[in-house]
C-alpha positions as a Markdown table, in Angstrom:
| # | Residue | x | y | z |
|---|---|---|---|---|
| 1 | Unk | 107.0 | -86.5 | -96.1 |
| 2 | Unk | 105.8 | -89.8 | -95.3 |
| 3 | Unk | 102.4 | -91.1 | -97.6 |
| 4 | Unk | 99.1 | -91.4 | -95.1 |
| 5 | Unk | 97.9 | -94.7 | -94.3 |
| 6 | Unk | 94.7 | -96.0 | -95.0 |
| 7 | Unk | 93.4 | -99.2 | -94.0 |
| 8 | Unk | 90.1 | -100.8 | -94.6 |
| 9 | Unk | 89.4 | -103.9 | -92.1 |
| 10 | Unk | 91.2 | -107.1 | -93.4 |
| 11 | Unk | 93.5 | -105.0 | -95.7 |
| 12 | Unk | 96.9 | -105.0 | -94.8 |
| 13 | Unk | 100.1 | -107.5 | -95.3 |
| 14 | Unk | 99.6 | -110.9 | -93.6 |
| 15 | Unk | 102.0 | -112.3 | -91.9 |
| 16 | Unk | 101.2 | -115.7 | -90.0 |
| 17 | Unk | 98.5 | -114.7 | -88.0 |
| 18 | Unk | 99.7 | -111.0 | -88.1 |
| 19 | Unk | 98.4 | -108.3 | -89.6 |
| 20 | Unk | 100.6 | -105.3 | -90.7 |
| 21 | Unk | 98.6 | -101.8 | -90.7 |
| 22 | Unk | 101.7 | -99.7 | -91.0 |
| 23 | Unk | 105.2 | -99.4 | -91.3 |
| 24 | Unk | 106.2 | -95.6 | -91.0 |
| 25 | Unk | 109.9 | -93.8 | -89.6 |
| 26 | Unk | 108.0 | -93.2 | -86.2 |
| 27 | Unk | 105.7 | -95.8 | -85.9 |
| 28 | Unk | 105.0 | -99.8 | -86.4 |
| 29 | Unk | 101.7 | -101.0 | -86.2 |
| 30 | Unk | 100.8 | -104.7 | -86.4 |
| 31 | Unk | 97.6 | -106.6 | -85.0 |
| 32 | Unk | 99.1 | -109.6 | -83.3 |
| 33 | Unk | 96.7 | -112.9 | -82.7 |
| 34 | Unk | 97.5 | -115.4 | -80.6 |
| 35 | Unk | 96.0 | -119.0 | -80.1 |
| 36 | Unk | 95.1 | -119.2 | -75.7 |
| 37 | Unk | 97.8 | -122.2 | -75.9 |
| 38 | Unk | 100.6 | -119.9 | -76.7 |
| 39 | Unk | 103.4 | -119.4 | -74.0 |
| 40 | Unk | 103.8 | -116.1 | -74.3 |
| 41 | Unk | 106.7 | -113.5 | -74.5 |
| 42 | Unk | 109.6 | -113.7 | -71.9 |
| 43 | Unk | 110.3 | -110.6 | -70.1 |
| 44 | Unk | 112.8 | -108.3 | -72.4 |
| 45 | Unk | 113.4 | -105.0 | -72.6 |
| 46 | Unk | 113.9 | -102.8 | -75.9 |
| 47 | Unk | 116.6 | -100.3 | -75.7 |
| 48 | Unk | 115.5 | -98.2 | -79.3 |
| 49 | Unk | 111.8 | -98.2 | -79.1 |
| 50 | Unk | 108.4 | -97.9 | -77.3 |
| 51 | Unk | 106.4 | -100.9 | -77.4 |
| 52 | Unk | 102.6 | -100.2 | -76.6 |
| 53 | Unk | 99.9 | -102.4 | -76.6 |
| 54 | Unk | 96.3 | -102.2 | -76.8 |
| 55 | Unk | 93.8 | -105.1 | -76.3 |
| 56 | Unk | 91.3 | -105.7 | -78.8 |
| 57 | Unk | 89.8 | -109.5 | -77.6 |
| 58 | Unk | 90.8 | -111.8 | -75.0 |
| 59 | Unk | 92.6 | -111.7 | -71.3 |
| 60 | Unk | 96.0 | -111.4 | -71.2 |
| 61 | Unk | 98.6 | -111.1 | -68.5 |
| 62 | Unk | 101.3 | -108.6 | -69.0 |
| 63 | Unk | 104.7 | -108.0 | -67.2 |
| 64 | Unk | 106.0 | -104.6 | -66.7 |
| 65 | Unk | 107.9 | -103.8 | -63.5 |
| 66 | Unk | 108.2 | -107.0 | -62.1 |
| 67 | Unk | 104.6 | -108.2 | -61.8 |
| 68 | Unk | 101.8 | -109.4 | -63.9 |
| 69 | Unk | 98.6 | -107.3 | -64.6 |
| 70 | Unk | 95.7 | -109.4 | -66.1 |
| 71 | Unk | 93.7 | -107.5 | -68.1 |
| 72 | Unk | 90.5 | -107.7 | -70.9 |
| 73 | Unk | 89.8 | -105.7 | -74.0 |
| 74 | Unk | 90.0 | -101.7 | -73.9 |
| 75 | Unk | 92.9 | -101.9 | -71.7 |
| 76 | Unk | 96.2 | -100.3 | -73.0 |
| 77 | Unk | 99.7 | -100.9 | -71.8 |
| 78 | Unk | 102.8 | -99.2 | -72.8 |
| 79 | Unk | 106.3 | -100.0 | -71.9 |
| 80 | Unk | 109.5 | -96.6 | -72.5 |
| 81 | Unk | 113.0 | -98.0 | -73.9 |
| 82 | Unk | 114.6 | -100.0 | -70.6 |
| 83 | Unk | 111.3 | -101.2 | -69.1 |
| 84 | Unk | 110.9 | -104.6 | -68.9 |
| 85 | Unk | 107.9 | -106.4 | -70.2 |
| 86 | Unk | 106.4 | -109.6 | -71.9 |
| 87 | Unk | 102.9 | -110.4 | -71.9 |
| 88 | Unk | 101.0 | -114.2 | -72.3 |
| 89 | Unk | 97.2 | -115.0 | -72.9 |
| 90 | Unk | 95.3 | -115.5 | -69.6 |
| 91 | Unk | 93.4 | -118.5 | -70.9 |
| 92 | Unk | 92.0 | -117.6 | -74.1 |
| 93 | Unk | 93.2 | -116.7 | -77.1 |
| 94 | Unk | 93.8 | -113.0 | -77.6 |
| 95 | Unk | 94.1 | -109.9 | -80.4 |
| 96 | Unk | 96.2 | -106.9 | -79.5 |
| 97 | Unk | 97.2 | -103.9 | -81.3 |
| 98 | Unk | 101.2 | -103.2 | -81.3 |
| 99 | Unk | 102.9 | -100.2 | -81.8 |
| 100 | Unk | 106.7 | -99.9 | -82.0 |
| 101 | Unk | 107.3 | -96.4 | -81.8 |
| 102 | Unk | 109.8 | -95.0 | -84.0 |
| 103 | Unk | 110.3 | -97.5 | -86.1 |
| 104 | Unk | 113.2 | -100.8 | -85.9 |
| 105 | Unk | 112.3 | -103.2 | -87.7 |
| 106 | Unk | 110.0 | -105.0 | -86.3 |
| 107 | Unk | 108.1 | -106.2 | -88.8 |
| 108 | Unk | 110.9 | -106.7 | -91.3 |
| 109 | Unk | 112.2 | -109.4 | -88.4 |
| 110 | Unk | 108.6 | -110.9 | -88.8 |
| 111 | Unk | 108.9 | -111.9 | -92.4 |
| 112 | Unk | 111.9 | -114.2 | -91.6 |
């Protein structure tokens, strides 16, 4: 059986500006920052995993089925295996929760 996680706020690995809260079978969790001069992610798709978002500050502009959806905090955005999606900062810098659900690797692909 997998050990609970417990996190107070600003506990967790660093990583950059990355913030690892947990890295479980079926789930990654990381709290992604990211300055509003960053370029964002390309469109990709993931064929293994979920990969959810949820926005904690900032706009951002994400891209799932084709178009963009500009959005503020409290909005939530998840994207199945096969559905493509990226996602930039709409002028200001922004802090999102990330989930990659089951688990890939994701974070292990961070620390190099």
């Amino acid at each position: 059986m997998d050990e609970p996680v417990f996190l107070r706020p600003g506990d967790g690995e660093r990583i950059r500006d990355y913030r690892v809260l947990a890295e479980l079978p079926h789930v990654e969790a990381i709290e992604l920052y990211f300055p509003a001069d960053f370029e964002g992610v390309a469109p990709h798709t993931h064929a293994d995993r979920t990969d959810s978002f949820y926005v904690l500050e900032g706009n951002v502009e994400f891209f799932q089925k084709g178009e963009w959806h500009r959005v503020g905090p409290g909005a939530f955005v998840s994207n199945p295996p096969g559905v493509e999606h990226g996602f930039r900062p709409a002028g200001t810098a922004i802090r999102l929760l990330n989930f990659h659900t089951p688990r890939v690797g994701f974070v292990d692909s961070l620390r190099h």
